[in-house]
N, CA, C and O atoms as a DFTB+ gen file, in Angstrom:
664 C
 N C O
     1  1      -5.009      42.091     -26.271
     2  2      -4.433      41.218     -25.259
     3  2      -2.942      41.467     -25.194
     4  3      -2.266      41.361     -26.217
     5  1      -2.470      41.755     -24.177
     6  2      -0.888      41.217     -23.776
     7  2      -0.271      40.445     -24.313
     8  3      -0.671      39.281     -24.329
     9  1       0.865      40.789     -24.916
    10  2       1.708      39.678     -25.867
    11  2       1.803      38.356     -24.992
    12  3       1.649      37.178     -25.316
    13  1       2.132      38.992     -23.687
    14  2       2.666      37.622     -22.703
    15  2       1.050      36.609     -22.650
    16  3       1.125      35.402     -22.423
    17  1       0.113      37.073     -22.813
    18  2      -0.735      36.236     -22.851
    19  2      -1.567      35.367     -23.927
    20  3      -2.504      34.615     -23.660
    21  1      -0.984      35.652     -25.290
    22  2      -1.075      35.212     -26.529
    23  2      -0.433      33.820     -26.288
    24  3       0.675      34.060     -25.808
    25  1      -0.604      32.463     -26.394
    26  2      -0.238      31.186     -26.014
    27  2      -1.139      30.264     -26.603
    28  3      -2.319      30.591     -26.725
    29  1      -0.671      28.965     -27.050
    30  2      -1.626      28.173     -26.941
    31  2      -2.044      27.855     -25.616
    32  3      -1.461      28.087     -24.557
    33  1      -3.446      27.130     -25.884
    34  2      -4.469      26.854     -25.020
    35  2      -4.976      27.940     -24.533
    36  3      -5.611      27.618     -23.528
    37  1      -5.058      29.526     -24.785
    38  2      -5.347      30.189     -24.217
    39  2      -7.249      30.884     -24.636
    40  3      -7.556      31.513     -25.649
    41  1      -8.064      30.536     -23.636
    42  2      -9.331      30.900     -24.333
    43  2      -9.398      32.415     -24.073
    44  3      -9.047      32.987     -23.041
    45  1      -9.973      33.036     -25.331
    46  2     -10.238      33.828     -24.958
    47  2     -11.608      34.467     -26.784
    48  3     -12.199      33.539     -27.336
    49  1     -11.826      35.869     -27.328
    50  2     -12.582      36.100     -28.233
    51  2     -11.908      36.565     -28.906
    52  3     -10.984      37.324     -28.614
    53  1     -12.436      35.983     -30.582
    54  2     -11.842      36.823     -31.573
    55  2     -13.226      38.067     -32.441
    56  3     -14.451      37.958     -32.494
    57  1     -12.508      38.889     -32.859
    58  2     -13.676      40.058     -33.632
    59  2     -13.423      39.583     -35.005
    60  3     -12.244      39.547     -35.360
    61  1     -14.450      39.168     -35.938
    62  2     -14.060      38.714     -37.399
    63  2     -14.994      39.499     -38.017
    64  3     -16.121      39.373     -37.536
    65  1     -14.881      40.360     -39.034
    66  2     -16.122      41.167     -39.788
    67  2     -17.103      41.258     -38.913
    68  3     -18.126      40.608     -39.126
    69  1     -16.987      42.157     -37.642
    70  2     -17.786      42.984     -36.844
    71  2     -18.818      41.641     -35.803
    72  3     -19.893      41.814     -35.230
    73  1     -18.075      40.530     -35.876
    74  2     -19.092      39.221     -34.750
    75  2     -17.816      39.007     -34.212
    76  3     -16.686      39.146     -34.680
    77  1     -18.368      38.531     -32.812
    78  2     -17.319      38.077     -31.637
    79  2     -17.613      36.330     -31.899
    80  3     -18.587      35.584     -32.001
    81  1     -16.199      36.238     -31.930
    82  2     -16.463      34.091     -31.276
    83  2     -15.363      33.883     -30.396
    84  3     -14.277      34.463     -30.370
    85  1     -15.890      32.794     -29.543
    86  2     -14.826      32.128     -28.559
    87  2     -14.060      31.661     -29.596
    88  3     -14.514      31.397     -30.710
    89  1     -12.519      31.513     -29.154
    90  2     -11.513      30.914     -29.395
    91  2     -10.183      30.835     -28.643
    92  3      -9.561      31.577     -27.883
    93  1      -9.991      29.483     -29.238
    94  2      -8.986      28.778     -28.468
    95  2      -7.492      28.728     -29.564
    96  3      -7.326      28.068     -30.591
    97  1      -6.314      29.942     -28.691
    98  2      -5.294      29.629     -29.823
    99  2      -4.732      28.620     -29.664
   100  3      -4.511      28.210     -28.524
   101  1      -4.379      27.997     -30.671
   102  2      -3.579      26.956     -31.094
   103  2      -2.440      26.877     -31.272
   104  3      -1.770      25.931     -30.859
   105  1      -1.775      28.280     -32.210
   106  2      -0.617      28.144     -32.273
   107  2       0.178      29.593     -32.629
   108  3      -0.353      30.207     -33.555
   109  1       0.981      30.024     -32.228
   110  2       1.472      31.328     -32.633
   111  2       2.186      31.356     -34.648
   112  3       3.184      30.703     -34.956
   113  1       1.853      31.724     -35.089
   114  2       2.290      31.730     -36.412
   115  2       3.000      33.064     -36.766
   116  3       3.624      33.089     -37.828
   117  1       2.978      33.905     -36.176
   118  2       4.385      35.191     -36.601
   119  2       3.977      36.278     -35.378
   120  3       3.084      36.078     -34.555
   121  1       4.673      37.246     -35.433
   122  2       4.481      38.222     -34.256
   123  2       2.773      39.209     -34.597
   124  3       2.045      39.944     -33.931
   125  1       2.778      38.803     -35.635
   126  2       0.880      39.741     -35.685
   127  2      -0.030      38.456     -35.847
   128  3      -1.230      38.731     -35.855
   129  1       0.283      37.088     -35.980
   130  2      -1.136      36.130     -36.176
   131  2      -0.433      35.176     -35.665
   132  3       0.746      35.021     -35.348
   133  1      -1.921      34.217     -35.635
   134  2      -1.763      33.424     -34.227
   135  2      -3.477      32.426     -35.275
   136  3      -4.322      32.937     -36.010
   137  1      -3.321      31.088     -34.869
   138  2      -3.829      30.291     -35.545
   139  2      -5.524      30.164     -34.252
   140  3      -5.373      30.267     -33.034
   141  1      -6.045      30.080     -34.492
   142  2      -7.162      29.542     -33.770
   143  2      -8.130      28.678     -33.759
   144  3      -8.436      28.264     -34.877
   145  1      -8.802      28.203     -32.753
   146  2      -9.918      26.884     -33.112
   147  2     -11.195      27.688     -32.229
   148  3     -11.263      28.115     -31.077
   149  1     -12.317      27.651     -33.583
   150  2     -12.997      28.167     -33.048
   151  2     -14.089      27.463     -31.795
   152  3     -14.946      26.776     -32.350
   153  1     -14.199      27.479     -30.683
   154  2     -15.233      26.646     -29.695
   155  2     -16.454      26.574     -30.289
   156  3     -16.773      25.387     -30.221
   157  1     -17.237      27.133     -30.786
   158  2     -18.332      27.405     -31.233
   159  2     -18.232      26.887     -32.326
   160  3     -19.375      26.772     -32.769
   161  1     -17.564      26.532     -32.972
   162  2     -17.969      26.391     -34.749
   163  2     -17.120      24.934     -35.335
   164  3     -17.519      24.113     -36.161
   165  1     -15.993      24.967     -34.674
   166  2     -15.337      23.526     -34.806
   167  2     -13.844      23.875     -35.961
   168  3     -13.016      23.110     -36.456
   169  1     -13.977      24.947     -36.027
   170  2     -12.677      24.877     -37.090
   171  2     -11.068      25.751     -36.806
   172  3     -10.961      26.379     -35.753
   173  1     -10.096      25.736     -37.622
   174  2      -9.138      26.293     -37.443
   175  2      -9.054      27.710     -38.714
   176  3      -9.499      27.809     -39.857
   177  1      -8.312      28.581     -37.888
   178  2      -8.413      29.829     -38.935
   179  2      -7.310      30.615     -38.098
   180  3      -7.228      30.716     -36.874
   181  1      -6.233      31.308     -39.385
   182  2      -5.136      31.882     -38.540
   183  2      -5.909      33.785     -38.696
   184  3      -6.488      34.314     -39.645
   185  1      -5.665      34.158     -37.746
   186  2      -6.206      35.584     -37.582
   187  2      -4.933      36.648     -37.066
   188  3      -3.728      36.397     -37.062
   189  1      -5.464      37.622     -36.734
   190  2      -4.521      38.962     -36.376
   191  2      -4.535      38.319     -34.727
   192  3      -5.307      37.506     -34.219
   193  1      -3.320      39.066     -34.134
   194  2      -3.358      38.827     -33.115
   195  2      -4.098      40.000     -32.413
   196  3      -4.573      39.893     -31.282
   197  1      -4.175      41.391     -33.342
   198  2      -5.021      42.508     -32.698
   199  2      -6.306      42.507     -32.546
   200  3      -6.919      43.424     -31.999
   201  1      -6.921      41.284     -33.105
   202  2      -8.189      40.850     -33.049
   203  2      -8.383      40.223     -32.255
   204  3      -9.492      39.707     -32.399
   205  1      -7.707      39.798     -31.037
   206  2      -8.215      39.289     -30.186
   207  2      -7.861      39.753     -28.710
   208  3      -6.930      40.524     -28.477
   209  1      -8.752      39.171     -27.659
   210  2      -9.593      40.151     -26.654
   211  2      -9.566      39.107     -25.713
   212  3      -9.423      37.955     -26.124
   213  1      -9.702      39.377     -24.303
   214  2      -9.951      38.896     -22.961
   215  2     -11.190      38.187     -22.773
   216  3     -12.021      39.084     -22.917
   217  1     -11.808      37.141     -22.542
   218  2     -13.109      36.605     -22.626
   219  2     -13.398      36.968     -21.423
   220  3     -12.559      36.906     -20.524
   221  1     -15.132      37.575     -21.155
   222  2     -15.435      37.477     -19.889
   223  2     -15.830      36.952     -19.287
   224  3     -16.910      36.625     -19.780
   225  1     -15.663      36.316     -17.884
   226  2     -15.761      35.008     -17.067
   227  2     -17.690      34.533     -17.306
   228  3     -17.973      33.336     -17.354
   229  1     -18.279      35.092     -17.370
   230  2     -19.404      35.063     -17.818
   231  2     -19.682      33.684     -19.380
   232  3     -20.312      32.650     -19.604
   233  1     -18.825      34.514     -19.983
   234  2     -18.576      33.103     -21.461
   235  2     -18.140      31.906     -21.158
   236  3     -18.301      30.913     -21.867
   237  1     -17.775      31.926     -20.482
   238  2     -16.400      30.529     -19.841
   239  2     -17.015      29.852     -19.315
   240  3     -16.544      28.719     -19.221
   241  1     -18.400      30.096     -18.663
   242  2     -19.298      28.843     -18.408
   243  2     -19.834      27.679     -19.347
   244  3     -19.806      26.487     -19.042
   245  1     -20.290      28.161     -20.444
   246  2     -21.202      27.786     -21.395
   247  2     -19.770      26.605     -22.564
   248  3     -19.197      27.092     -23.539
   249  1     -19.591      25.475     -22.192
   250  2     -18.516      24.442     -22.827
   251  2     -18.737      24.863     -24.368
   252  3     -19.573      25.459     -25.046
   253  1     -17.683      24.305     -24.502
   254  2     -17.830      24.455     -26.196
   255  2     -18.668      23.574     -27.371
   256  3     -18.447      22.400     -27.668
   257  1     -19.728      24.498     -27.979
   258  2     -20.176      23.342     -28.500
   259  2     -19.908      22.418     -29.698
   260  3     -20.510      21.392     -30.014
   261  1     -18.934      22.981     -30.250
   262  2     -18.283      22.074     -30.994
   263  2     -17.303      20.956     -30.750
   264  3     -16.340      21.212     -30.025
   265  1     -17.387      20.121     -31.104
   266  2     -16.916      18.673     -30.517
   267  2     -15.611      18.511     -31.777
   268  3     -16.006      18.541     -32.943
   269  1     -14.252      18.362     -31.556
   270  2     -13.320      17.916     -32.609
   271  2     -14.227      16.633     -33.061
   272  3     -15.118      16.186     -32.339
   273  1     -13.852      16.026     -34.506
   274  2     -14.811      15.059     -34.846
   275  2     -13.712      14.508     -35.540
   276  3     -12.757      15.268     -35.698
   277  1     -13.619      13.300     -36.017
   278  2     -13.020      12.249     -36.870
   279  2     -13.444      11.346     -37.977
   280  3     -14.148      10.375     -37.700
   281  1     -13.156      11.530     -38.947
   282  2     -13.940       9.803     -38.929
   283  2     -13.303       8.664     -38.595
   284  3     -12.087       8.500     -38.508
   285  1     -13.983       8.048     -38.449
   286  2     -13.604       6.395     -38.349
   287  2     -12.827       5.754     -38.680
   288  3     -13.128       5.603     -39.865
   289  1     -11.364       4.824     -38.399
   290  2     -10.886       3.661     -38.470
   291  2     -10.284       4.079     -40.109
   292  3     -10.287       3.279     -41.045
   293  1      -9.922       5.114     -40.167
   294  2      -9.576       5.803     -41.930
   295  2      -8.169       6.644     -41.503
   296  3      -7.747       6.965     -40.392
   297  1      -7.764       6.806     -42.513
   298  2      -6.398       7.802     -42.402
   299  2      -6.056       7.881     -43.804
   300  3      -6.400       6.967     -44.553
   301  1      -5.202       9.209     -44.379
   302  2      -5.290       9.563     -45.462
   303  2      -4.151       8.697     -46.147
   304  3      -3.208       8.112     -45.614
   305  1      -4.511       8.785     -47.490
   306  2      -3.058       8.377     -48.176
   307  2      -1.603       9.293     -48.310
   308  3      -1.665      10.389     -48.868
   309  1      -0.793       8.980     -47.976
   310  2       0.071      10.073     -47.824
   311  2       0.324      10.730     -46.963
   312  3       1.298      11.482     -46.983
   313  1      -0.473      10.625     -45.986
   314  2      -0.292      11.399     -44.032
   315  2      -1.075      12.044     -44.186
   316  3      -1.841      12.056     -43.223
   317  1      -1.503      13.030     -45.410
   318  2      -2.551      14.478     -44.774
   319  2      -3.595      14.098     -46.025
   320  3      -3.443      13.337     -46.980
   321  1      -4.520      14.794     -45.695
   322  2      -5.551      14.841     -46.574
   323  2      -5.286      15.712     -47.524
   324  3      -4.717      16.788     -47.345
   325  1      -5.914      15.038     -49.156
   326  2      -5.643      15.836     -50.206
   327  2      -6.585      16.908     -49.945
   328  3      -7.358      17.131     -49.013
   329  1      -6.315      17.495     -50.999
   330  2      -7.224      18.955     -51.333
   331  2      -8.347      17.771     -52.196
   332  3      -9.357      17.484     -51.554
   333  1      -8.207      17.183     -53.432
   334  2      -9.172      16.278     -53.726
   335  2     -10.050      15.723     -52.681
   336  3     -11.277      15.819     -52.658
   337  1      -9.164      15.026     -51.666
   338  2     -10.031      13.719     -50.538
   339  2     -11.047      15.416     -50.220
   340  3     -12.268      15.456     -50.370
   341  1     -10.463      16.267     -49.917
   342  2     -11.240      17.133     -48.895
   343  2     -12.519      17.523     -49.805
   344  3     -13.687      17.552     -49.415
   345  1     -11.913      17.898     -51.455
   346  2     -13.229      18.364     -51.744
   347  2     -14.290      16.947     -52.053
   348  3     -15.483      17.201     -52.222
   349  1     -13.890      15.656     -52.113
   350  2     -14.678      14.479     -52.478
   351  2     -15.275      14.238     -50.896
   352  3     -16.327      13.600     -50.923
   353  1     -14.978      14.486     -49.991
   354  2     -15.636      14.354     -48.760
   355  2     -16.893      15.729     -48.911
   356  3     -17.961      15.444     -49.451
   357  1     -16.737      16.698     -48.569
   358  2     -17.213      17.781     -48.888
   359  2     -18.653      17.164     -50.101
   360  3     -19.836      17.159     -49.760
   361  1     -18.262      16.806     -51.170
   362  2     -19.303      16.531     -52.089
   363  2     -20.393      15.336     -51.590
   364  3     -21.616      15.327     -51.734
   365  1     -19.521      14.340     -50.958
   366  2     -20.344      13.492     -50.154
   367  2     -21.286      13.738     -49.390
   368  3     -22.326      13.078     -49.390
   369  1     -21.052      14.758     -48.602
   370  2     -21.815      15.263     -47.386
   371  2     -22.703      16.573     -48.003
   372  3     -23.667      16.834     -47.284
   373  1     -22.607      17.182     -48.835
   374  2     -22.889      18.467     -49.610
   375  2     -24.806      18.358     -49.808
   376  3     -25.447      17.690     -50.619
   377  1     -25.310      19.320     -48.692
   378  2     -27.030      19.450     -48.968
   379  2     -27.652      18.154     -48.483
   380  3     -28.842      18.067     -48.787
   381  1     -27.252      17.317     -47.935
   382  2     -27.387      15.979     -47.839
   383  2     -27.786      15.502     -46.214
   384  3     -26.748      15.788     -45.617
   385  1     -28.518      15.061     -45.430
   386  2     -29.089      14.300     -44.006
   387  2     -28.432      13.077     -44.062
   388  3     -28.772      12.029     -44.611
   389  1     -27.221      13.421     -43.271
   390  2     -26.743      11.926     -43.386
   391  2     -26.450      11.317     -41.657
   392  3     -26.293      12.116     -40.733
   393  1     -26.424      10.195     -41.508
   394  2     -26.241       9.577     -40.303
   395  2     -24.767       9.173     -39.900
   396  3     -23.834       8.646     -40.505
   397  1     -24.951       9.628     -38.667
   398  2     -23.520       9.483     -38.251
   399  2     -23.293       8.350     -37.376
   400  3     -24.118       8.708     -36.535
   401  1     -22.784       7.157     -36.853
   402  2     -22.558       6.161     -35.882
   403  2     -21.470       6.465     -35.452
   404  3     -20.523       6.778     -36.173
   405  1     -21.438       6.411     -33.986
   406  2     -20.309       6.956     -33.310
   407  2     -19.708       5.432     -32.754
   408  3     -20.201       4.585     -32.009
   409  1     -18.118       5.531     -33.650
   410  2     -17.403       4.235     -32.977
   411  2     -16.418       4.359     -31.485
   412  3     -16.043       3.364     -30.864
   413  1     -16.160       5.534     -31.154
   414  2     -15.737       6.087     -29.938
   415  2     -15.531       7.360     -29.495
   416  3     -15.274       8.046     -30.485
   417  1     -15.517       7.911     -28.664
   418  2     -15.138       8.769     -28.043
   419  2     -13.925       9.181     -27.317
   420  3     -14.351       9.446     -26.193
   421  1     -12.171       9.462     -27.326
   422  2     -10.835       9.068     -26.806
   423  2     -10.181      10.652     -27.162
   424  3      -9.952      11.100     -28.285
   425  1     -10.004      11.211     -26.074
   426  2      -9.034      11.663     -25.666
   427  2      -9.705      13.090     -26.390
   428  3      -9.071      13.787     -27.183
   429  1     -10.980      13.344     -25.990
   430  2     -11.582      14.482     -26.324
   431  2     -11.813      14.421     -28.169
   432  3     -11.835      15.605     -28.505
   433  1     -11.948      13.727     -29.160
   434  2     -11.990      13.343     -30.136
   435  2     -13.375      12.381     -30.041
   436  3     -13.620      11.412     -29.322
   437  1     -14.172      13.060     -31.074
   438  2     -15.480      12.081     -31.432
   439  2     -14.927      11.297     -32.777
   440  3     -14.436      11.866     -33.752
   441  1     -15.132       9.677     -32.606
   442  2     -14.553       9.194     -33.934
   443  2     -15.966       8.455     -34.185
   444  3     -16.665       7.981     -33.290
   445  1     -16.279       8.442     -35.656
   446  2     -17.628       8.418     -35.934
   447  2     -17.533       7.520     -37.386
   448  3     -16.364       7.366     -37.739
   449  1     -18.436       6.967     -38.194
   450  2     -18.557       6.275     -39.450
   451  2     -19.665       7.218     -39.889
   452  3     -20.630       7.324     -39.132
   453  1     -19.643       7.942     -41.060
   454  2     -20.993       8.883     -42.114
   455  2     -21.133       8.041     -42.603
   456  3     -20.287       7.180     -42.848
   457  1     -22.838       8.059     -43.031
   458  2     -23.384       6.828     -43.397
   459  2     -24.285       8.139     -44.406
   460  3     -24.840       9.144     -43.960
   461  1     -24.174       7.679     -45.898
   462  2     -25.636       8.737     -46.557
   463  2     -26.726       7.310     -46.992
   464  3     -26.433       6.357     -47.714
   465  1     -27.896       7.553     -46.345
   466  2     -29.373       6.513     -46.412
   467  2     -29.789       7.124     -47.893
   468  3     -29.897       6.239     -48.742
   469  1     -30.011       8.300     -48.308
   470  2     -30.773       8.562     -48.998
   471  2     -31.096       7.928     -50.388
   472  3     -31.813       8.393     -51.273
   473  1     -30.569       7.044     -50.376
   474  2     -30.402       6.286     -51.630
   475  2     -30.563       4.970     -51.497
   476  3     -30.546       4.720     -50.292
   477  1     -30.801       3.422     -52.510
   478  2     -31.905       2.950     -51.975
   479  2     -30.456       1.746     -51.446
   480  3     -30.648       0.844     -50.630
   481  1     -29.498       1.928     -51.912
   482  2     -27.933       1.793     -50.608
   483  2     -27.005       2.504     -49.943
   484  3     -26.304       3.413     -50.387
   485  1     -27.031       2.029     -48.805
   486  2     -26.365       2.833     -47.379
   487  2     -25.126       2.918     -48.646
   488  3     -24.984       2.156     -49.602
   489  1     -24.372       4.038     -48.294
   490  2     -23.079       5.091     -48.665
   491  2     -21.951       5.138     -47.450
   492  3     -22.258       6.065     -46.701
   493  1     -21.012       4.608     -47.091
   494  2     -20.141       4.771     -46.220
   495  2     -19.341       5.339     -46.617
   496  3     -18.632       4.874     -47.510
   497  1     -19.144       6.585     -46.095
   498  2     -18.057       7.682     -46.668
   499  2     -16.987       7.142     -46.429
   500  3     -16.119       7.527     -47.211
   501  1     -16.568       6.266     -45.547
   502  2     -15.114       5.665     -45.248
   503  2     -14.895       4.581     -46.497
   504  3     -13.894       4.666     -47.208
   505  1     -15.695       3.772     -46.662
   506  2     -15.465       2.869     -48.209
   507  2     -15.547       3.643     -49.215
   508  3     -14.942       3.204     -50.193
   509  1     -16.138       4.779     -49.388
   510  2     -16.031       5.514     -50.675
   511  2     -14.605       5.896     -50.800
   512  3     -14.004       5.503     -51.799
   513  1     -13.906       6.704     -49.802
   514  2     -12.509       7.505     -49.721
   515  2     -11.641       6.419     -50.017
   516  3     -10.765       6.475     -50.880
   517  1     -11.911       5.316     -49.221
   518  2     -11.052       3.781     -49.619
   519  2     -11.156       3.363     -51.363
   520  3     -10.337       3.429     -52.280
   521  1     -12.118       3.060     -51.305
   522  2     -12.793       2.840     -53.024
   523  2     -11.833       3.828     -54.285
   524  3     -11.199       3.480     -55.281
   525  1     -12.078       5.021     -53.728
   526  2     -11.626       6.335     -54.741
   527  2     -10.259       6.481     -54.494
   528  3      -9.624       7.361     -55.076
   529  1      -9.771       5.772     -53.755
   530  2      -7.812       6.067     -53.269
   531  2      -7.754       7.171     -52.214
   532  3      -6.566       7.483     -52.296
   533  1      -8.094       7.677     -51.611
   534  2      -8.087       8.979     -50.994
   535  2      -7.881       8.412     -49.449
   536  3      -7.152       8.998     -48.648
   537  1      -8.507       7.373     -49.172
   538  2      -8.008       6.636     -47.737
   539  2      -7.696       5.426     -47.781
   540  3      -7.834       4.730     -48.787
   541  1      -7.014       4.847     -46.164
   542  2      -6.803       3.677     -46.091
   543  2      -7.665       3.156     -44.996
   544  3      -7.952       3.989     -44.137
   545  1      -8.133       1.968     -44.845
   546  2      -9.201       1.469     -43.934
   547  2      -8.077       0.918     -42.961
   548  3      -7.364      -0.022     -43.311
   549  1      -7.907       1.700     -41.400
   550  2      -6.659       1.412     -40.207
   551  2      -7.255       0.531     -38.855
   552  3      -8.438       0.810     -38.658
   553  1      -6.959      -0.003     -38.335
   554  2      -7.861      -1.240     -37.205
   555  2      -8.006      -0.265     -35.894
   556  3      -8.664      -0.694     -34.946
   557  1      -7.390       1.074     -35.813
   558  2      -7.300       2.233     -34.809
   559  2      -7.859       3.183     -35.159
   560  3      -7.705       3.382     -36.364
   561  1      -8.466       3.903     -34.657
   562  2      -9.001       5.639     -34.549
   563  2      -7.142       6.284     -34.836
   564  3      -6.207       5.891     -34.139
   565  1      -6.999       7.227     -35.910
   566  2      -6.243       7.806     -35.610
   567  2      -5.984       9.019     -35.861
   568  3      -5.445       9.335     -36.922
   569  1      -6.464      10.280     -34.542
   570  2      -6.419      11.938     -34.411
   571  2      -5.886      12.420     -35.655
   572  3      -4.719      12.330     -36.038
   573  1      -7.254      13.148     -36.480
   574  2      -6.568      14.302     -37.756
   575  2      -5.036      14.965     -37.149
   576  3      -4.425      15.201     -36.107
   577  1      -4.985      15.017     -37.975
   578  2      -3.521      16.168     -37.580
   579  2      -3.216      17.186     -37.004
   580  3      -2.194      17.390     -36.348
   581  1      -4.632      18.338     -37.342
   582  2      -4.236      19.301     -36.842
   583  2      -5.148      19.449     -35.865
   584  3      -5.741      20.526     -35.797
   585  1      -5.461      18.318     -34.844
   586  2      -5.820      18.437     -33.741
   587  2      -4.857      18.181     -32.280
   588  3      -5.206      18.087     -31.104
   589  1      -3.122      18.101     -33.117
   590  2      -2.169      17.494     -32.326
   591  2      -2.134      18.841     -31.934
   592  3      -2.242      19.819     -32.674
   593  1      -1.927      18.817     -30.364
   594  2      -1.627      19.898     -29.943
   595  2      -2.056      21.098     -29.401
   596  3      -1.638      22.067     -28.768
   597  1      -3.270      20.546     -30.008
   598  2      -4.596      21.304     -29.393
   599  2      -5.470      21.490     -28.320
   600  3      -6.467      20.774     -28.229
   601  1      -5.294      22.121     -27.719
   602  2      -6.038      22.073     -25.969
   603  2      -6.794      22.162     -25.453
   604  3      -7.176      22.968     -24.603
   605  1      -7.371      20.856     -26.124
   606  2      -9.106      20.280     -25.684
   607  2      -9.363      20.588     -24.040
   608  3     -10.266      21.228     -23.502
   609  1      -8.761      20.216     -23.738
   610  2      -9.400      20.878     -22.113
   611  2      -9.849      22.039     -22.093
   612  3     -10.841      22.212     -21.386
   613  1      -9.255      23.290     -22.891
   614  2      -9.627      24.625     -22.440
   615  2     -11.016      25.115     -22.964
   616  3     -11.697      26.084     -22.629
   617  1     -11.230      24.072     -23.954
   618  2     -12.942      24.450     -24.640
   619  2     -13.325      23.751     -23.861
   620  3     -14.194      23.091     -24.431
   621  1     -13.183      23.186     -22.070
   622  2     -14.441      23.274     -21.079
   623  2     -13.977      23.490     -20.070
   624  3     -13.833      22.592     -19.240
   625  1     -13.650      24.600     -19.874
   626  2     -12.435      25.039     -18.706
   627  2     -13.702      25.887     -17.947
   628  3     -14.279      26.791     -18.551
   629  1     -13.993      25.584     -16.858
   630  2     -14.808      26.709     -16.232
   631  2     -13.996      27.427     -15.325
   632  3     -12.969      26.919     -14.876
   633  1     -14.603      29.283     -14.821
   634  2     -13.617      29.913     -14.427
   635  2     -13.548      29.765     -13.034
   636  3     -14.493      29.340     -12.370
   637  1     -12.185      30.187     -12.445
   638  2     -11.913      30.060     -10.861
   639  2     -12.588      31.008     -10.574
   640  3     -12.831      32.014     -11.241
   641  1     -13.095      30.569      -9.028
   642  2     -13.177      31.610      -8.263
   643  2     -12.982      33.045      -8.239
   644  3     -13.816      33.889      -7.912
   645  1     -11.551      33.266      -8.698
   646  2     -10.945      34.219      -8.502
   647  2     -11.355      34.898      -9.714
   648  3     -11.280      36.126      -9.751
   649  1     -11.793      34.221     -10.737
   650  2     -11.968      34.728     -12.038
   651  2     -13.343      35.188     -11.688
   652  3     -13.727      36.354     -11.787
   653  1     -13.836      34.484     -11.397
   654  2     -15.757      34.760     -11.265
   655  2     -16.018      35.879     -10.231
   656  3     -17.004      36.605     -10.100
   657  1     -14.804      35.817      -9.498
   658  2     -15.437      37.459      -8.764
   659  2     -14.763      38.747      -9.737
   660  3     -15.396      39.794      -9.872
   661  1     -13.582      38.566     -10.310
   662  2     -13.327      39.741     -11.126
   663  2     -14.323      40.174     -11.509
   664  3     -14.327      41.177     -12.222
């Protein structure tokens, strides 16, 4: 791709160990990498910028199926999430069918409560993180962090006209 076209919000594919995925950059991080969110998969990963490629208007139909996600009415101690909270969330959810209740939907953000049944009491991952110090229970939904900035519109951007006849 064209330097001039390396930008956030810009959709287009990355090549990672020989598979193509949609992605949406996020953020420029030095003159060879560039941060990305993958549409398809839901996550962030900084890559080469030579790894990435022009999407063809053909892809650009199909929205993204990964949804940014949240949890619920929680926010970390300290502003960001520990490496602990992350791996004690992680262990929570780890091999496990758990239920999700969705408390809203705002500003392209699914904010949700994990619930694990499998046991013979409901598990609220949000009282556990509270319980263990790792969160605080907040009366608002409030956007992970590194979804500031991020250009949810373009994971359902369908192409113009002008694009669809190229």
């Amino acid at each position: 791709m064209p330097e001039a076209a390396v930008r956030p919000g810009q959709l287009c594919c990355a090549v990672v160990s020989r598979w193509w995925y949609r992605v949406v950059v996020h953020r420029v991080v030095s003159d060879r990498e560039v941060e990305v969110f993958y549409a398809d998969y839901g996550h962030l990963q900084v890559v080469r910028k030579s790894w990435l490629r022009f999407l063809k208007c053909c892809y650009l139909k199909l929205p993204a199926q990964a949804v940014p996600c949240s949890l619920a009415r929680v926010k970390p101690v300290g502003g960001t999430w520990s490496s602990a909270a992350t791996l004690r969330f992680k262990n929570l959810c780890h091999f496990k069918l758990v239920v999700g209740i969705v408390d809203e939907y705002a500003n392209g953000i699914l904010y949700f409560f994990l619930c694990d049944t499998s046991t013979g009491q409901d598990v609220y991952f949000h009282s556990v993180l509270r319980d263990e110090g790792y969160a605080h229970i907040c009366r608002r939904n409030i956007p992970y962090q590194e979804f500031k900035g991020l250009n949810l519109s373009a994971l359902y951007v369908q192409p113009n006209e002008k694009q669809e006849n190229a």
